[in-house]
N, C-alpha and C positions, 0 to 999 in steps of 0.2 A: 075596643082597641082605640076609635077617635078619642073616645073621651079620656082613656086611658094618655095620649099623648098629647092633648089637651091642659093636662093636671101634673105632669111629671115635669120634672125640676133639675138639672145636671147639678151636679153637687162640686161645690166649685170652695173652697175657703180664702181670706182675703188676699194671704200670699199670694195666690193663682189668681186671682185679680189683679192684682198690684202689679203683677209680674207681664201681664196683657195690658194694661194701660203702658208699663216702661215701654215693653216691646214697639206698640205700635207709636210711640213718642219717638222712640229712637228714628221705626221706619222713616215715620214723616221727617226730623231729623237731619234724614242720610237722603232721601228724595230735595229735601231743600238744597242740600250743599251742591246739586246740580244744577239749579236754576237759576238761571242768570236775569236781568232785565232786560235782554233780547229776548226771550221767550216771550216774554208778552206783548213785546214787538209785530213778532211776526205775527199777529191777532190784525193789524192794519195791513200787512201784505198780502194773507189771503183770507179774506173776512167771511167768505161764502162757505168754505170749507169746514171754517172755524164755527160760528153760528149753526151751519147744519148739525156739527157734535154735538155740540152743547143742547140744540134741541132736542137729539136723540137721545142724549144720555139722561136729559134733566126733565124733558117731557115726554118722551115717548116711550119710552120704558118702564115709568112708573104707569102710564095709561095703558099698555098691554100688559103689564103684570095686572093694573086691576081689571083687565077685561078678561085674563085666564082663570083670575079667582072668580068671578062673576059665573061665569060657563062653567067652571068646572067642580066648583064648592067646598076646594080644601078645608080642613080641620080649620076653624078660627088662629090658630097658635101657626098652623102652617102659612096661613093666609097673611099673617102680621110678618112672618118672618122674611117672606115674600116680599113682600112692601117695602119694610126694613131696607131689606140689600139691594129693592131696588132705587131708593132713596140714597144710598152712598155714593161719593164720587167712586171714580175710578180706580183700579186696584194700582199699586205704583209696579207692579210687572208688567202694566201695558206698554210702556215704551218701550223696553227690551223685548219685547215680543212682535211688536210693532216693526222693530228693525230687523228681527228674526224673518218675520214677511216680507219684506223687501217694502214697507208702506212707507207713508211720509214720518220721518222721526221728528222730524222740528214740531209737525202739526200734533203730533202724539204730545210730544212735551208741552206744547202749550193748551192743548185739552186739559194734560193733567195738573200745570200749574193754576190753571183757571177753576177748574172743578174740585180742587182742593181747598184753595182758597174761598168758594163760595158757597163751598156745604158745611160751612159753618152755618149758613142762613138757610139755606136751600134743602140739607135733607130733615131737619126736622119739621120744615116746614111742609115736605112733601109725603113725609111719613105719615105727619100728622090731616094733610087734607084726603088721601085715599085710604087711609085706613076708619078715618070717619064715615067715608059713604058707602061704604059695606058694611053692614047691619049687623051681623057675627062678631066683626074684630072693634066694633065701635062699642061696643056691649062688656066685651072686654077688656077694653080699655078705660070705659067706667068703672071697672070691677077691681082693677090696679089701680086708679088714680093717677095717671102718667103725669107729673108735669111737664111739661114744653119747654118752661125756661129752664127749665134744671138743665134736658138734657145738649139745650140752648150752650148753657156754659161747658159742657162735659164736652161736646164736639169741638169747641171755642180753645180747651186748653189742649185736649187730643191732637189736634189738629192744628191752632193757628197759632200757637206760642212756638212749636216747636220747628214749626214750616218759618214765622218771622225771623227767631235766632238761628236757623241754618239761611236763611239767606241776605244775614246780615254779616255773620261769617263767613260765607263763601264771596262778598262783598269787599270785606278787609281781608278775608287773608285769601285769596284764591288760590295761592300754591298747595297750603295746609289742608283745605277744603277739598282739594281735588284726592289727593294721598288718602285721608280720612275716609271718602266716599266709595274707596275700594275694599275697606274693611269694615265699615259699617253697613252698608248697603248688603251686604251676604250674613253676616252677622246676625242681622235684626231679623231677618228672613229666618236664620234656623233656628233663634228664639224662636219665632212667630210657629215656626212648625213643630218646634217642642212641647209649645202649649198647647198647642191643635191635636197632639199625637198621649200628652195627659191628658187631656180630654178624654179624647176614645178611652185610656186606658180605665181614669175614675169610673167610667160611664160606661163600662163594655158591654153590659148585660143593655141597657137603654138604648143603646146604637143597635146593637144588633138584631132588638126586637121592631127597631121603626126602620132600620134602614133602607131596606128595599123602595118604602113610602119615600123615604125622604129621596133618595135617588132618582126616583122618577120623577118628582115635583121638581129638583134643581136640573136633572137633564130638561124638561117641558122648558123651562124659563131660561134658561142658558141658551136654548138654540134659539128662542125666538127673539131673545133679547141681541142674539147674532144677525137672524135673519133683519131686526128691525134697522139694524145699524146699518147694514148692505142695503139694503133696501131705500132707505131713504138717501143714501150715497146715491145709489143707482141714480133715484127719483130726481136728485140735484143737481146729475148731469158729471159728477164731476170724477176725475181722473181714475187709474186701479190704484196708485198708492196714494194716496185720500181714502178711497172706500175701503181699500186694505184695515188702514190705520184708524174709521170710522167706526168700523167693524168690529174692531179688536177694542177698542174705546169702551163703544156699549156692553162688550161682553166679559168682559174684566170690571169686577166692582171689591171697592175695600170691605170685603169682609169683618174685616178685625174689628171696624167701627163699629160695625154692626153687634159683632160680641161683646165688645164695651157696654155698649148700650144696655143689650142683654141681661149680660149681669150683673152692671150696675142698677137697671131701673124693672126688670121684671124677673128677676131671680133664679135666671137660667132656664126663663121657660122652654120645657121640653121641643115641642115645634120648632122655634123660632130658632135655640138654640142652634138643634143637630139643622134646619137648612144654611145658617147662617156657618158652620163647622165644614159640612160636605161643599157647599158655595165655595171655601178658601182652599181647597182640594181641587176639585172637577173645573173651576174657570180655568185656570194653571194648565188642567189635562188638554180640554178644550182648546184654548189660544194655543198652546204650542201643537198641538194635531194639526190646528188651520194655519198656521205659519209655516208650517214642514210641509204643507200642501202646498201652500202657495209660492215658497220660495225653489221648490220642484218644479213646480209648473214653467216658473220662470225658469230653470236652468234649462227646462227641454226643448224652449223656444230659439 
């Protein structure tokens, strides 16, 4: 059955490709026409806050995702997949989520404009250095040929064209920008969950026989990658909506980039795929369960 899910391939044609690259262009897109150049202001007002994110999200989580695959020895393809999404910025529902928790939303927006803007550099460079020191996914990765720079460029247009022209346009036209971003922004989103939900459908027989697996590996790395974000809040001293918002940061990851990747550069490998599938599901389920909690919490105080 490992090997089995090791070797299986979602069957995907270019259309449905094509149609996941628009989608998650659009995202980034409809997330731009939000940001303003105060957002990365506030990065000089609260700097301590801001740095502890970014090291939670950009170091610390890809370093406990490889110490869960190390301990615990998922399937090579689950292991990559793992890596993968934890190598992605932030998912762009962290901020709405984030204010769903009553946490900091400015510092949420500018985790997310910072780590969007930087995983163009940042996640294939992090993909590529934990997945190398694990001996299974490194093996693997000789056996595809992955290049770097390819997917160098592919996160570069994904990601940074589409994030410059919406915040070049929300720049000159801000009225236009703001109207636009109440239709796109939900939009792009149920694109995004139509191709998630062809998925399953192409692939019903293949999901249903890993799922279980796949479920418990993105549950295992979902909470820790929660608990990591609290935790280093905690460690840093700093306020509940910081840690809220830190919380919600690390545990929210853009999937979709991750699926581009996928089946752009390894062919819809089976593992990788279905965690990177269920990851764009279960984060979703996850943050709003602890936003619903925490924003209770607060109402009963």
């Amino acid at each position: 059955m490992n090997q089995a899910l090791d070797s299986a391939n979602l069957q995907f044609n270019q259309g449905s490709l094509l149609l996941l690259n628009l989608s998650l262009a659009i995202i980034m897109f409809g997330v731009a026409l939000d940001l303003k150049i105060s957002d990365f202001k506030y990065i000089a007002k609260s700097p301590r806050s801001f740095f502890i994110g970014v090291i939670s999200q950009f170091v610390l989580l890809p370093l406990v995702t490889y110490l869960l695959v190390i301990i615990f020895t998922p399937q090579p393809s689950i292991a990559l997949g793992m890596m993968l999404v934890a190598a992605c910025p932030g998912g762009n529902v962290s901020n709405f989520i984030s204010h769903m928790a009553k946490g900091n939303t400015a510092l949420s927006v500018s985790l997310t404009a910072f780590s969007t803007v930087f995983a163009i550099f940042l996640t294939p460079l992090n993909f590529s250095l934990w997945a190398s020191l694990y001996t299974p996914t490194a093996d693997m990765l000789q056996t595809i040929s992955l290049d770097y720079e390819e997917v160098f460029f592919t996160v570069l247009i994904i990601l940074g064209i589409p994030l410059l022209v919406g915040m070049l346009v929300r720049h000159y036209l801000p009225a236009w920008s703001t109207k636009a971003s109440k239709i796109l922004k939900p939009l792009s989103i149920l694109i995004f969950a139509g191709f998630v939900a062809v998925a399953f459908a192409n692939n019903y027989g293949l999901f249903l026989k890993f799922i279980w697996t796949i479920f418990a590996w993105v549950l295992i790395q979902n909470l820790a990658a929660l608990s990591t974000g609290y935790t280093i809040a905690k460690l840093g001293r700093l306020n509940l909506a910081d840690t809220k918002t830190i919380t919600i940061e690390t545990g929210i990851q853009n999937s979709g980039l991750a699926l581009v990747i996928i089946f752009t550069y390894f062919d819809g490998l089976g593992g990788m795929a279905i965690i990177a599938a269920w990851w764009g599901i279960w984060h979703i389920i996850a943050g709003m369960g602890l936003a619903t909690f925490w924003s209770e919490e607060r109402n009963k105080r």
